[in-house]
Each structure stands twice: as structure tokens, then as C-alpha cells.
Jmol script that loads the backbone (N, CA, C; Angstrom):
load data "model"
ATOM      1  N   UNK A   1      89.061  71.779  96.271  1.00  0.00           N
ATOM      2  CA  UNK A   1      90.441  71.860  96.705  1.00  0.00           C
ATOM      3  C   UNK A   1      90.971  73.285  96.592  1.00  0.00           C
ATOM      4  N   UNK A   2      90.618  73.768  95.554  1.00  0.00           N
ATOM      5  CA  UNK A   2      91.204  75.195  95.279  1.00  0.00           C
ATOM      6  C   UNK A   2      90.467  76.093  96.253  1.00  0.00           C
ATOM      7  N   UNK A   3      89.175  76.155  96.790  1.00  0.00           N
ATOM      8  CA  UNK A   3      88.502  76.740  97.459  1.00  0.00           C
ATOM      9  C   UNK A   3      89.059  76.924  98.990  1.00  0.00           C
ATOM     10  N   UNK A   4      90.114  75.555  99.162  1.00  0.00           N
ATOM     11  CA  UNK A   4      90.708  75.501 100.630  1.00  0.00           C
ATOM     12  C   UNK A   4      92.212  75.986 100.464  1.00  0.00           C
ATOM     13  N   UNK A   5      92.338  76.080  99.566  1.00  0.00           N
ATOM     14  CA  UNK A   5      93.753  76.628  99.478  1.00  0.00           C
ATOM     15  C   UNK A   5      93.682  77.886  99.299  1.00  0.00           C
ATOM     16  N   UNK A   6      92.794  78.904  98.765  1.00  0.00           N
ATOM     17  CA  UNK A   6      92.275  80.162  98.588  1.00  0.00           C
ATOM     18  C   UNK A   6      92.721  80.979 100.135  1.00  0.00           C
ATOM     19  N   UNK A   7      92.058  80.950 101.125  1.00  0.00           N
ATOM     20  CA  UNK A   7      91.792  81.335 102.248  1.00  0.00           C
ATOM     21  C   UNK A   7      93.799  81.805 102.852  1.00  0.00           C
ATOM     22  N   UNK A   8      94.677  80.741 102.755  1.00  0.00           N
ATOM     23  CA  UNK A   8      95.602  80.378 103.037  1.00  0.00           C
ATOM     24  C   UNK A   8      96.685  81.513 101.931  1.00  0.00           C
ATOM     25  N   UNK A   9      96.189  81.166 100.705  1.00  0.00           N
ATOM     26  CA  UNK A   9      96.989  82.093  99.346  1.00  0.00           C
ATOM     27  C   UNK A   9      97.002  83.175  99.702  1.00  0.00           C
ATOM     28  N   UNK A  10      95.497  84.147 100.088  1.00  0.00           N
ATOM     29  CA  UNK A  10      95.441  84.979 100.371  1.00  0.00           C
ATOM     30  C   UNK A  10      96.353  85.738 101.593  1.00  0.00           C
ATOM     31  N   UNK A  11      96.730  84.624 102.608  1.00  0.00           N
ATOM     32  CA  UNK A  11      97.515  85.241 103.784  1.00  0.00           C
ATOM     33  C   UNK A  11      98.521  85.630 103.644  1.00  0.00           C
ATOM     34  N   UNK A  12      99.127  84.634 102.615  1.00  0.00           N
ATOM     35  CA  UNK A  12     100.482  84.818 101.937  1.00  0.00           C
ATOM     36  C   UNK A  12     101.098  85.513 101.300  1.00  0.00           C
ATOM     37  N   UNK A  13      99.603  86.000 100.421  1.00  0.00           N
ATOM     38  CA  UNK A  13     100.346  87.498  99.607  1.00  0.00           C
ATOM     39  C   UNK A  13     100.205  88.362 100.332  1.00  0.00           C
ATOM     40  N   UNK A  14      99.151  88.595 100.915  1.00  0.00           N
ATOM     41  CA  UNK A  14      99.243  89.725 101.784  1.00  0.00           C
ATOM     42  C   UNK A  14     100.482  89.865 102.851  1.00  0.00           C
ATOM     43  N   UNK A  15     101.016  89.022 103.215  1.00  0.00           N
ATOM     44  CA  UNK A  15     102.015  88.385 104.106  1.00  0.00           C
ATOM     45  C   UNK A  15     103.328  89.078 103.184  1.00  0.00           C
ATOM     46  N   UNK A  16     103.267  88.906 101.830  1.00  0.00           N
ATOM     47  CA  UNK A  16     104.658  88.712 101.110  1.00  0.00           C
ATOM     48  C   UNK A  16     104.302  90.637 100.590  1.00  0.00           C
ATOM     49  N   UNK A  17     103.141  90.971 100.261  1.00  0.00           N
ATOM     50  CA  UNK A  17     102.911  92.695  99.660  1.00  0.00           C
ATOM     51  C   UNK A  17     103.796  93.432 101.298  1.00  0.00           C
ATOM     52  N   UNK A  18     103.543  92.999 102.135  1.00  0.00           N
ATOM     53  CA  UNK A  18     103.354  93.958 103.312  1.00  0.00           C
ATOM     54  C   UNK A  18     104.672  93.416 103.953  1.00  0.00           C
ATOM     55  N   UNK A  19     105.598  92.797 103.343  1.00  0.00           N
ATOM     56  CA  UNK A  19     106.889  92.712 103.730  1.00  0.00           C
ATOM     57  C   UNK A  19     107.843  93.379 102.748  1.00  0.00           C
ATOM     58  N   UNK A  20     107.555  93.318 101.445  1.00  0.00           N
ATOM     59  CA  UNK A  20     107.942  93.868 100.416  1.00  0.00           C
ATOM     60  C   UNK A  20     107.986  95.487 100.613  1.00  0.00           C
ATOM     61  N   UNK A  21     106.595  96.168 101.568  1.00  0.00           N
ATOM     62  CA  UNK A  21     106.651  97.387 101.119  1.00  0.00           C
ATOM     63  C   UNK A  21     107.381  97.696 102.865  1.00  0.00           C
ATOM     64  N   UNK A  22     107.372  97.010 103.369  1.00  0.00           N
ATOM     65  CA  UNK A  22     108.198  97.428 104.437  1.00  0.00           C
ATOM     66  C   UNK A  22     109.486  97.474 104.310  1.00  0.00           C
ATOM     67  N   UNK A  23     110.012  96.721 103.320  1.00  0.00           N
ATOM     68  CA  UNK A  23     111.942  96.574 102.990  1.00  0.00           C
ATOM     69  C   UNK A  23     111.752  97.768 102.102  1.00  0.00           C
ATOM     70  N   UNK A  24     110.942  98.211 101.040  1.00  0.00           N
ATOM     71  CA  UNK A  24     111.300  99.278 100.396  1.00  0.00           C
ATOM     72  C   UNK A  24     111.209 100.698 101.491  1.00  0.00           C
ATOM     73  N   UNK A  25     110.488 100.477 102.381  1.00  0.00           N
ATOM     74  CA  UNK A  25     110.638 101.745 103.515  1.00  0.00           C
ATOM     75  C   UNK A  25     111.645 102.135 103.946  1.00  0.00           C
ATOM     76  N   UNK A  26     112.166 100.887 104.085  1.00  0.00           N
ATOM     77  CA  UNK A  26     113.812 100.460 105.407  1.00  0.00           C
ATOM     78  C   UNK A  26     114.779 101.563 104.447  1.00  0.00           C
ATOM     79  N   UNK A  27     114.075 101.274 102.909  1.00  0.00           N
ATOM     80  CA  UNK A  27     115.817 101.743 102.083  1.00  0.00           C
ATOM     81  C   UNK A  27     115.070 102.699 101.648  1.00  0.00           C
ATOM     82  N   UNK A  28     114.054 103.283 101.930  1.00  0.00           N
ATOM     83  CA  UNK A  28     114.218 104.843 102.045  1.00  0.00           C
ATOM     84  C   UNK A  28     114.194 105.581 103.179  1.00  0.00           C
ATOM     85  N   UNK A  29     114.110 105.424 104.266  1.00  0.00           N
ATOM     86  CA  UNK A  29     114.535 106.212 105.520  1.00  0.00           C
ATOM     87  C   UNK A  29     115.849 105.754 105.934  1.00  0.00           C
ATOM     88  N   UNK A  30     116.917 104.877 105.243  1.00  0.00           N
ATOM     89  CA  UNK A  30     118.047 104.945 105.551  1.00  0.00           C
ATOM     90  C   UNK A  30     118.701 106.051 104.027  1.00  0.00           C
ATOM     91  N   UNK A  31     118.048 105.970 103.352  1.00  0.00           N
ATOM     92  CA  UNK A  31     118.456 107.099 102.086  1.00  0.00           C
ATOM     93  C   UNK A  31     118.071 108.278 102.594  1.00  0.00           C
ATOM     94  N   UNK A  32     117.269 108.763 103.233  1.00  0.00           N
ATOM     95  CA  UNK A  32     116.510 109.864 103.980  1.00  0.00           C
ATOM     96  C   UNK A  32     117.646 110.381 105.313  1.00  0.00           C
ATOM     97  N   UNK A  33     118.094 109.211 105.882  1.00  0.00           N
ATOM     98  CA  UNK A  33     119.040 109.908 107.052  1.00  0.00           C
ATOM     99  C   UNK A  33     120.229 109.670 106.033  1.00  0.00           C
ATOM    100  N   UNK A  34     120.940 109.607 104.828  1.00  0.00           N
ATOM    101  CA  UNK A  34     121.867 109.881 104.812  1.00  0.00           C
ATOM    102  C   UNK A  34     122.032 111.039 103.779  1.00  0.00           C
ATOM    103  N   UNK A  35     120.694 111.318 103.413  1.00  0.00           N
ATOM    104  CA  UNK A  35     120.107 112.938 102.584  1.00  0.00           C
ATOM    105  C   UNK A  35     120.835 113.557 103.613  1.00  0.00           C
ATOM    106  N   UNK A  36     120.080 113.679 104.900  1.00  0.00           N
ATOM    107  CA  UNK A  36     119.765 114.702 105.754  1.00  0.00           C
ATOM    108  C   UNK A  36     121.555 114.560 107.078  1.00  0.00           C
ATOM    109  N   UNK A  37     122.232 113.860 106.421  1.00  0.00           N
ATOM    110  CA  UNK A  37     123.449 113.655 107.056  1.00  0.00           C
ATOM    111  C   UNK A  37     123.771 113.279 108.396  1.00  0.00           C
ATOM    112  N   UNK A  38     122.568 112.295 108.618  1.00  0.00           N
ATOM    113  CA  UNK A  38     122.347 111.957 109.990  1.00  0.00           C
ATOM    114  C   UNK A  38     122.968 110.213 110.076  1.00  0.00           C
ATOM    115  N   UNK A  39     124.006 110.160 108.991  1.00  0.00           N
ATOM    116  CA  UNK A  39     124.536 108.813 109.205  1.00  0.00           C
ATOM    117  C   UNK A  39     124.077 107.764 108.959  1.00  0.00           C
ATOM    118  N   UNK A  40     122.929 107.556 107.831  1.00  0.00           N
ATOM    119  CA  UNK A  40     122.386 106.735 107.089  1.00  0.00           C
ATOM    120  C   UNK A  40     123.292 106.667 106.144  1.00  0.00           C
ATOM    121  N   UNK A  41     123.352 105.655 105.107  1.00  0.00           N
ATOM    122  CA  UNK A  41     124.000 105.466 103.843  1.00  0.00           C
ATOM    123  C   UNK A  41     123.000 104.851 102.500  1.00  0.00           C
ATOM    124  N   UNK A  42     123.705 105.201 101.303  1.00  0.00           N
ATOM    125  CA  UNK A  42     122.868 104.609 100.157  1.00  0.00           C
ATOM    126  C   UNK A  42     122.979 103.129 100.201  1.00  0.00           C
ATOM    127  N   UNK A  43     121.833 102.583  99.720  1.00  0.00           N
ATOM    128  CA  UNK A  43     122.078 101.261  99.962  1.00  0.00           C
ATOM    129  C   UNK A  43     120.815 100.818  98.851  1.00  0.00           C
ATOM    130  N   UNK A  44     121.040  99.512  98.798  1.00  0.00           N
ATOM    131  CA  UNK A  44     119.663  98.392  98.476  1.00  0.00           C
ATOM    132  C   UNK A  44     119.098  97.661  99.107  1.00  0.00           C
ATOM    133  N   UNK A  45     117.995  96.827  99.010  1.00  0.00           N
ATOM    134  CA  UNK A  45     117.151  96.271  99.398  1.00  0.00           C
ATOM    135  C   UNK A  45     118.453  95.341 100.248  1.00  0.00           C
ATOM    136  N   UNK A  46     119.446  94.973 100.126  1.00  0.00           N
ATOM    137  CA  UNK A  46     120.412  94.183 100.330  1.00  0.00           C
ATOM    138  C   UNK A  46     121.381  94.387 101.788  1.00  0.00           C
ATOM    139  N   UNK A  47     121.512  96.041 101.298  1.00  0.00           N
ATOM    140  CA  UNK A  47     121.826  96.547 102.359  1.00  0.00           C
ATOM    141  C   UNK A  47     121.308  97.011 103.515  1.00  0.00           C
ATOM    142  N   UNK A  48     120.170  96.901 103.502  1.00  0.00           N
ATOM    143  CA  UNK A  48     118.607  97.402 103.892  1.00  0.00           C
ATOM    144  C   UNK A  48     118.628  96.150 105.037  1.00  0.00           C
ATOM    145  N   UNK A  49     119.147  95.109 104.378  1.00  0.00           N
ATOM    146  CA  UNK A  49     118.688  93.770 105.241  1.00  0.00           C
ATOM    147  C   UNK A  49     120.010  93.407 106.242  1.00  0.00           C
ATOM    148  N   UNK A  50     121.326  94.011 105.737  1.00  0.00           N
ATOM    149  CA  UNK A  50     122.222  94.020 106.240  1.00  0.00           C
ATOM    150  C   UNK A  50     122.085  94.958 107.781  1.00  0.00           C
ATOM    151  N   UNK A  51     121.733  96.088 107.933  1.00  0.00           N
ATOM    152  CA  UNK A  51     121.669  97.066 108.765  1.00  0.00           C
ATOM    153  C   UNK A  51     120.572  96.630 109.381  1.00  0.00           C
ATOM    154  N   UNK A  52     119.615  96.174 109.563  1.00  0.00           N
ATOM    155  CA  UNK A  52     118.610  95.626 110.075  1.00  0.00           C
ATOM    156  C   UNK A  52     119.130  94.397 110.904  1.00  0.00           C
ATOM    157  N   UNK A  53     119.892  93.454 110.492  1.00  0.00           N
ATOM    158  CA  UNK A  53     120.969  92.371 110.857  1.00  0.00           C
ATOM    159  C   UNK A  53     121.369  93.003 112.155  1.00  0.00           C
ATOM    160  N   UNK A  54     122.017  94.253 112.082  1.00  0.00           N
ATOM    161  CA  UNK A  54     122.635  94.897 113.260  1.00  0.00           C
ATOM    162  C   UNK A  54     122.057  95.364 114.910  1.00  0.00           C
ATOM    163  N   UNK A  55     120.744  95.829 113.821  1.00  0.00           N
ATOM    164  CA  UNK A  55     119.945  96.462 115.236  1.00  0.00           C
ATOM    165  C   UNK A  55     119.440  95.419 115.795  1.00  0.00           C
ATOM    166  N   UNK A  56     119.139  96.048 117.614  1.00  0.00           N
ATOM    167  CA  UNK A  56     118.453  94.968 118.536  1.00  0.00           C
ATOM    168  C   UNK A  56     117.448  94.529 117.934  1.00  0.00           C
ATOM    169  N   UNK A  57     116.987  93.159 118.363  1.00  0.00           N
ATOM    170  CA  UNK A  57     116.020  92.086 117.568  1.00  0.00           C
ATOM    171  C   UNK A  57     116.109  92.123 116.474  1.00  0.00           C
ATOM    172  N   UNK A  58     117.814  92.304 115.925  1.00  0.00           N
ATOM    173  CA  UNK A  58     117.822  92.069 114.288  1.00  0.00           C
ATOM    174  C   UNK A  58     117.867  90.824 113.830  1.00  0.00           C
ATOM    175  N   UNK A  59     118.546  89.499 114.323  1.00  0.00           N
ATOM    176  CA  UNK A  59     117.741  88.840 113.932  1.00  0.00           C
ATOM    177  C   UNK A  59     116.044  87.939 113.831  1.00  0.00           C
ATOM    178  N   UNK A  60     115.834  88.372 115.242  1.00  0.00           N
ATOM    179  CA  UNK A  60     114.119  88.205 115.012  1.00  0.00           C
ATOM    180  C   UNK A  60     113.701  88.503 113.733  1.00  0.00           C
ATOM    181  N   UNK A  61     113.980  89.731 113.452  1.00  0.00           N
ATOM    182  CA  UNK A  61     113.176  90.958 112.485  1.00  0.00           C
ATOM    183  C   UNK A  61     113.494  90.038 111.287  1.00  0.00           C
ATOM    184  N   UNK A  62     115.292  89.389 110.841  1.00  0.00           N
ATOM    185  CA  UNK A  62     115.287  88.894 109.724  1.00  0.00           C
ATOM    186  C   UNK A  62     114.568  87.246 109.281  1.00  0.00           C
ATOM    187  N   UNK A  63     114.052  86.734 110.274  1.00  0.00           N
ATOM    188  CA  UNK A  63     113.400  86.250 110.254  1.00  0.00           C
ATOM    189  C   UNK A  63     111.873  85.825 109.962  1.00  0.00           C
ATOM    190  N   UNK A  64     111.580  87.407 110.469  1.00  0.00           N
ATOM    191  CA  UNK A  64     110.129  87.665 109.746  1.00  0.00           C
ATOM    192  C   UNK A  64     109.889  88.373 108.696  1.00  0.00           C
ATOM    193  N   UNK A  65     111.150  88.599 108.315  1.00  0.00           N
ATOM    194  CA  UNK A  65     111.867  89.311 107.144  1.00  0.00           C
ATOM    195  C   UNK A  65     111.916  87.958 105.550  1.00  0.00           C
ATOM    196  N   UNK A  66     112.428  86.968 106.003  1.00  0.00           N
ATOM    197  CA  UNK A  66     112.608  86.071 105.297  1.00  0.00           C
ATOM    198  C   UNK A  66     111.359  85.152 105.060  1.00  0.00           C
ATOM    199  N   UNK A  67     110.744  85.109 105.840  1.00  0.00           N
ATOM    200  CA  UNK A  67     109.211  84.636 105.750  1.00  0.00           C
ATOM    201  C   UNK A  67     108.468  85.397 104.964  1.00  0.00           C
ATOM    202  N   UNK A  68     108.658  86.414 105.071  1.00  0.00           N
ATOM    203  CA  UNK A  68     107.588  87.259 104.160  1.00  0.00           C
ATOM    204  C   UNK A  68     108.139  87.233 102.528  1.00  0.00           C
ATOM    205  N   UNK A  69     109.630  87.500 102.815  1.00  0.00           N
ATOM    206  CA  UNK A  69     110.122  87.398 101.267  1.00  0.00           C
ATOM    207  C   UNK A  69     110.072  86.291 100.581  1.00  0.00           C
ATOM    208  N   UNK A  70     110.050  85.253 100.976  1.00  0.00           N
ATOM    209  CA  UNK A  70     109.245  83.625 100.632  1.00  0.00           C
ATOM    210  C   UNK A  70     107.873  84.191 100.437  1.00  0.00           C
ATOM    211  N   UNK A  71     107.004  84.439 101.300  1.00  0.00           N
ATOM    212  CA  UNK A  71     105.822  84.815 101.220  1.00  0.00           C
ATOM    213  C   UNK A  71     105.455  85.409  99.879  1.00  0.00           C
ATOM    214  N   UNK A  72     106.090  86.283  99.404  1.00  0.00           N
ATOM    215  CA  UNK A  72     106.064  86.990  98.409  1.00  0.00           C
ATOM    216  C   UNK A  72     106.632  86.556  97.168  1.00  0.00           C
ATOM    217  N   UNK A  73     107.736  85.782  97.216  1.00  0.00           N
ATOM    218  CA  UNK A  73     108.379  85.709  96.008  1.00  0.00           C
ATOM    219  C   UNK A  73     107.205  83.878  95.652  1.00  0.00           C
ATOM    220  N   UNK A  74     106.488  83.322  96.792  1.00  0.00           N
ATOM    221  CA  UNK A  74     106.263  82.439  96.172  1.00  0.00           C
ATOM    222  C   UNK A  74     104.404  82.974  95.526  1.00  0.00           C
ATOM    223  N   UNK A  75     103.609  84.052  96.343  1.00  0.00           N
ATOM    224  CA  UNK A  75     103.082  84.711  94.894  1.00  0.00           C
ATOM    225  C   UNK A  75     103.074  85.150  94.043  1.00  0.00           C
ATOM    226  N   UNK A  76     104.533  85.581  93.449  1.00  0.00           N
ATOM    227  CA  UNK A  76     104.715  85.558  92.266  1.00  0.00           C
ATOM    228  C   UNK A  76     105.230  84.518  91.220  1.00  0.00           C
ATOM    229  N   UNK A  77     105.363  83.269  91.713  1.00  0.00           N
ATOM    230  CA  UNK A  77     105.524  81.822  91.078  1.00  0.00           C
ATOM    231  C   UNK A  77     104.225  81.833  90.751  1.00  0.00           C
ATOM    232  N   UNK A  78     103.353  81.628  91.864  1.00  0.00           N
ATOM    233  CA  UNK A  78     102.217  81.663  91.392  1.00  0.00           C
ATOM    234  C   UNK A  78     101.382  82.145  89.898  1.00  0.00           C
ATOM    235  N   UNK A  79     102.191  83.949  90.237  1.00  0.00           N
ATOM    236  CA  UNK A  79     101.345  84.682  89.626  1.00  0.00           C
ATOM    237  C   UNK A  79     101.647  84.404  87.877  1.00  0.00           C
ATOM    238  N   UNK A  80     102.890  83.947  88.214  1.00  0.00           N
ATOM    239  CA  UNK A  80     103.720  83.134  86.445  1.00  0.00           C
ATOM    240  C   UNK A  80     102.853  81.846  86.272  1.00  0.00           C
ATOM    241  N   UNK A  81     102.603  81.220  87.085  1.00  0.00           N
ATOM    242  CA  UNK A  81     101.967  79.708  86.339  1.00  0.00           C
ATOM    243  C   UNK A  81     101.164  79.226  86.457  1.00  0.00           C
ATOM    244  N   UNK A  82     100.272  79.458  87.382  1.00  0.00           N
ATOM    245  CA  UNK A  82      98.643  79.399  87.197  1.00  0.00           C
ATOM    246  C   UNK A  82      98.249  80.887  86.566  1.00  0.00           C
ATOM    247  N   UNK A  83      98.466  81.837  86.897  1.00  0.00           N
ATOM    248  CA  UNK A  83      97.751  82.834  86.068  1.00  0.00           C
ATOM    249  C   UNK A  83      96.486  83.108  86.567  1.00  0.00           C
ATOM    250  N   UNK A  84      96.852  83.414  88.026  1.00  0.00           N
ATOM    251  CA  UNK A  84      95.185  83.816  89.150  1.00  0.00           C
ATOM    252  C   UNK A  84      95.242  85.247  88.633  1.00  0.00           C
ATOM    253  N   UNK A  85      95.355  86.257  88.061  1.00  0.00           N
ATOM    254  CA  UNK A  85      95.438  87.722  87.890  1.00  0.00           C
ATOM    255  C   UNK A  85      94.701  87.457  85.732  1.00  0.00           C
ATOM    256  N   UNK A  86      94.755  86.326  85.279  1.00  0.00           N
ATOM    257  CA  UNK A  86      93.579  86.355  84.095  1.00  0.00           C
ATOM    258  C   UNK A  86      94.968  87.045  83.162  1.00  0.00           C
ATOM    259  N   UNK A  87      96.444  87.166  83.007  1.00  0.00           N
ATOM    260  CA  UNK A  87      96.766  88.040  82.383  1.00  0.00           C
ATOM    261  C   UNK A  87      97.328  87.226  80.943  1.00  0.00           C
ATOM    262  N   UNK A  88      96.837  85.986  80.861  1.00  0.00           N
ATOM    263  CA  UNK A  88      96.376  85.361  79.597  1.00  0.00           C
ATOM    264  C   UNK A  88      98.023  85.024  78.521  1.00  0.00           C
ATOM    265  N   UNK A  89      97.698  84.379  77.823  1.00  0.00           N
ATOM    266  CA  UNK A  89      98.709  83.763  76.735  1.00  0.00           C
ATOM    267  C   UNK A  89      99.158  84.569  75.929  1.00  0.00           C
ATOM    268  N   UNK A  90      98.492  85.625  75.385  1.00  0.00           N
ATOM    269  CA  UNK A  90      98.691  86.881  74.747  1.00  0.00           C
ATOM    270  C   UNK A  90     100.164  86.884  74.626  1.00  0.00           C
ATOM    271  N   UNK A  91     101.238  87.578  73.880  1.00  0.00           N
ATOM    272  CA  UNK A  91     102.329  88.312  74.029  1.00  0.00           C
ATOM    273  C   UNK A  91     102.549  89.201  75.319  1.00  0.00           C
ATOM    274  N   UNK A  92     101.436  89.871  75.524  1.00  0.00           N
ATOM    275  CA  UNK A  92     101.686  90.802  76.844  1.00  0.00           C
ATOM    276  C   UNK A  92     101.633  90.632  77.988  1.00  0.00           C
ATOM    277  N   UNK A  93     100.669  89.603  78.251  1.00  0.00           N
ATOM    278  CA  UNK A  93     100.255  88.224  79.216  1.00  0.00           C
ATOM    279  C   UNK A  93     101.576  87.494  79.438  1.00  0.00           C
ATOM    280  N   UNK A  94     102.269  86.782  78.588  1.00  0.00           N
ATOM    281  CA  UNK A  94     103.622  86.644  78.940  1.00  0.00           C
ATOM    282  C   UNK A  94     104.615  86.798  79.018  1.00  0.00           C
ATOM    283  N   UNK A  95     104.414  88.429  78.806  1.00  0.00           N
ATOM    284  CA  UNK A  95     105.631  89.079  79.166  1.00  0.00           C
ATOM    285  C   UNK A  95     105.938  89.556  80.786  1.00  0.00           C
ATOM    286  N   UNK A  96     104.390  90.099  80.930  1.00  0.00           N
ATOM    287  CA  UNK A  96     104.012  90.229  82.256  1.00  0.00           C
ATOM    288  C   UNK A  96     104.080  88.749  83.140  1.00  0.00           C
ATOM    289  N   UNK A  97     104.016  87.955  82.935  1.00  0.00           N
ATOM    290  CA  UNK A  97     104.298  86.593  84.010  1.00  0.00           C
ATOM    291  C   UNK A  97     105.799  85.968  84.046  1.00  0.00           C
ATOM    292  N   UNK A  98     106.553  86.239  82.741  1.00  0.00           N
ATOM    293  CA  UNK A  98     107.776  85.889  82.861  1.00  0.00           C
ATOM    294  C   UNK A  98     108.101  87.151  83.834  1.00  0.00           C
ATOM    295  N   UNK A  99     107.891  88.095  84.105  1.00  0.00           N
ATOM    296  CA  UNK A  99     108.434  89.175  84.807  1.00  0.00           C
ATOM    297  C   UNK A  99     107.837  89.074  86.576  1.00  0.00           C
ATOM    298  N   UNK A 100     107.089  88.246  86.268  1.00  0.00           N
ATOM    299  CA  UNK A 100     106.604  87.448  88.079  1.00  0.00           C
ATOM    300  C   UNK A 100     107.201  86.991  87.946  1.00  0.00           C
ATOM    301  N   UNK A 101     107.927  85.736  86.983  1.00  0.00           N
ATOM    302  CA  UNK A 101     108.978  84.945  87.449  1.00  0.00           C
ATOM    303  C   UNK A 101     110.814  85.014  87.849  1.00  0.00           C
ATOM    304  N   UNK A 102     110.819  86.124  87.186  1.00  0.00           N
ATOM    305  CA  UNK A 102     112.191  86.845  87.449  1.00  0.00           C
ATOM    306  C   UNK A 102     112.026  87.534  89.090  1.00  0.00           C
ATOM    307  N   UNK A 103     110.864  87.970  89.324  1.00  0.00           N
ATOM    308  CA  UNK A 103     110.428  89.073  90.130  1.00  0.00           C
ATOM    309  C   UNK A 103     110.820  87.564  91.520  1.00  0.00           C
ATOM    310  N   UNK A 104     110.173  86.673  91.168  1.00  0.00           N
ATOM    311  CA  UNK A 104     110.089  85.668  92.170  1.00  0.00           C
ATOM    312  C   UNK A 104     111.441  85.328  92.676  1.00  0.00           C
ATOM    313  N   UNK A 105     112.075  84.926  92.106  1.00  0.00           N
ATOM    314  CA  UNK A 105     113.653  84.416  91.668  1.00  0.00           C
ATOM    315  C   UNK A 105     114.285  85.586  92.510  1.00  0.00           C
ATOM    316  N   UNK A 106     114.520  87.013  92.459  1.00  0.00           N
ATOM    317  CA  UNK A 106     114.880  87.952  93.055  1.00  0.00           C
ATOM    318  C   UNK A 106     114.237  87.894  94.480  1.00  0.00           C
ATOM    319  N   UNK A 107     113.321  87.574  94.639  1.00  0.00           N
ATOM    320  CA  UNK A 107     112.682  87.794  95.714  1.00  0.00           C
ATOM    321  C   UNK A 107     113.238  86.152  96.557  1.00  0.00           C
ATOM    322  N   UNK A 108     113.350  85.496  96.273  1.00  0.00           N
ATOM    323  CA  UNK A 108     113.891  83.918  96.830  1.00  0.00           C
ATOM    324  C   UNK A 108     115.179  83.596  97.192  1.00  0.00           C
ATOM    325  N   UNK A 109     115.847  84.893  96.334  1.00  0.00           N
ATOM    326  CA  UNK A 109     117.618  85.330  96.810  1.00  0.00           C
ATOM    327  C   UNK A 109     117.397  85.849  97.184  1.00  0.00           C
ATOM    328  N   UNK A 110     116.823  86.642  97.798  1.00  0.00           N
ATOM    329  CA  UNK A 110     116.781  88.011  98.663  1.00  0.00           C
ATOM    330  C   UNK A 110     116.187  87.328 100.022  1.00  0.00           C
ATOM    331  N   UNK A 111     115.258  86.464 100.213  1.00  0.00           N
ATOM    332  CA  UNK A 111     115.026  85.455 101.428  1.00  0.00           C
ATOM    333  C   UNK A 111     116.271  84.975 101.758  1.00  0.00           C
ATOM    334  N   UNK A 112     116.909  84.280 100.891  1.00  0.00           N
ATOM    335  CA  UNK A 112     117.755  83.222 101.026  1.00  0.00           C
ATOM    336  C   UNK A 112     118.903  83.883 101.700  1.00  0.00           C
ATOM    337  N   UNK A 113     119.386  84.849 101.070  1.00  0.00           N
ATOM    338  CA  UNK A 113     120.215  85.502 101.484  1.00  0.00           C
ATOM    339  C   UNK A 113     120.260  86.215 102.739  1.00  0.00           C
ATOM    340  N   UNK A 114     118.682  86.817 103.389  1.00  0.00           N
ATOM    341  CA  UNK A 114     119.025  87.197 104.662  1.00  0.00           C
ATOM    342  C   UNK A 114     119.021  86.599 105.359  1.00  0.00           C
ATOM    343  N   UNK A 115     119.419  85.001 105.303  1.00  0.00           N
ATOM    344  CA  UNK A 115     119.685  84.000 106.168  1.00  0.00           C
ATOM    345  C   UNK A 115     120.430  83.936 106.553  1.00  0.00           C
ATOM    346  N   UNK A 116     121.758  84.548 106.216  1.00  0.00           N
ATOM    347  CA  UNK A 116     123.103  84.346 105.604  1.00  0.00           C
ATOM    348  C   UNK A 116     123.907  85.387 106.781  1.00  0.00           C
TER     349      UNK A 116
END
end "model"
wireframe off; spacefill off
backbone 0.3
color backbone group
């Protein structure tokens, strides 16, 4: 069973890493045009999703926007409670997985929200 669900996990994180590092892009080339005074503004991941909202095929985009941030926030549920990364019962082991699970939680409002 786990062997068929493997194939699928894998799409997902990769699905949820490569949406993640694309929203952190968004909010630095809008920090970048408003360095360079070209009418960007400071913002967050939040606002990042807001301005994206705006442009043509913005909502397409938040759509595949919100898929991925599901995508992502649900490998890090994962990464808190099965424990596929080996990072063990230890003190440090669960400090590091409670911090997938916060990480997840942020990441599931941050889907949720660019629904919105």
C-alpha cells in the first residue's frame, strides 16, 4: 500500500517545494521593483498573493497557487506524523516536526486564504 502511495507523495511535494519557492520569488521581485522605485511595494507572502489576484490570469494563477500550497502544507503534515525524513522521537526530532506542523498550518491559511 505504501509503495502505491509513494509515486503520488512524491508529486505532491514536489508540487508543494516548487510552489513555495515560486511565492517566495513573487515577494522578492516585487521587493526588488520597489528597491529600484519602479512601483513595486513591501509586502508578504500575503501580499504577494494579493497582487497576483490582480494581474491577467490572476485568478487561474491563484488557483494553481492554492493547489500547490495544499500541496505543500499537506507534506508537511506528513512530515510531523509519519516521520518519512527518520527525524525520530529525540527532543530535536520533535522539535523539528512540531515545526512541520506549524509550517503546515501556515501553509493551509495561506491556501485557504487565496481563495478568498
Amino acid at each position: 500500500m505504501a509503495g502505491d502511495a509513494a509515486p503520488v507523495l512524491d508529486r505532491v511535494t514536489r508540487l508543494g517545494f516548487a510552489t513555495k519557492g515560486l511565492l517566495t520569488i513573487l515577494v522578492g521581485v516585487l521587493a526588488l521593483r520597489h528597491a529600484l522605485g519602479q512601483g513595486g511595494r513591501l509586502t508578504g507572502q500575503e501580499g504577494a498573493i494579493r497582487t497576483l489576484r490582480d494581474q491577467p490570469f490572476g485568478q487561474v494563477a491563484l488557483v494553481v497557487l492554492t493547489v500547490g500550497l495544499s500541496a505543500y502544507a499537506l507534506w508537511m503534515f506528513v512530515s510531523a506524523f509519519v516521520d518519512p525524513q527518520g527525524k525520530g522521537t529525540r527532543i530535536v526530532g520533535i522539535v523539528e516536526r512540531v515545526s512541520f506542523f506549524v509550517t503546515g498550518i501556515g501553509s493551509a491559511t495561506l491556501a485557504f486564504g487565496s481563495l478568498n
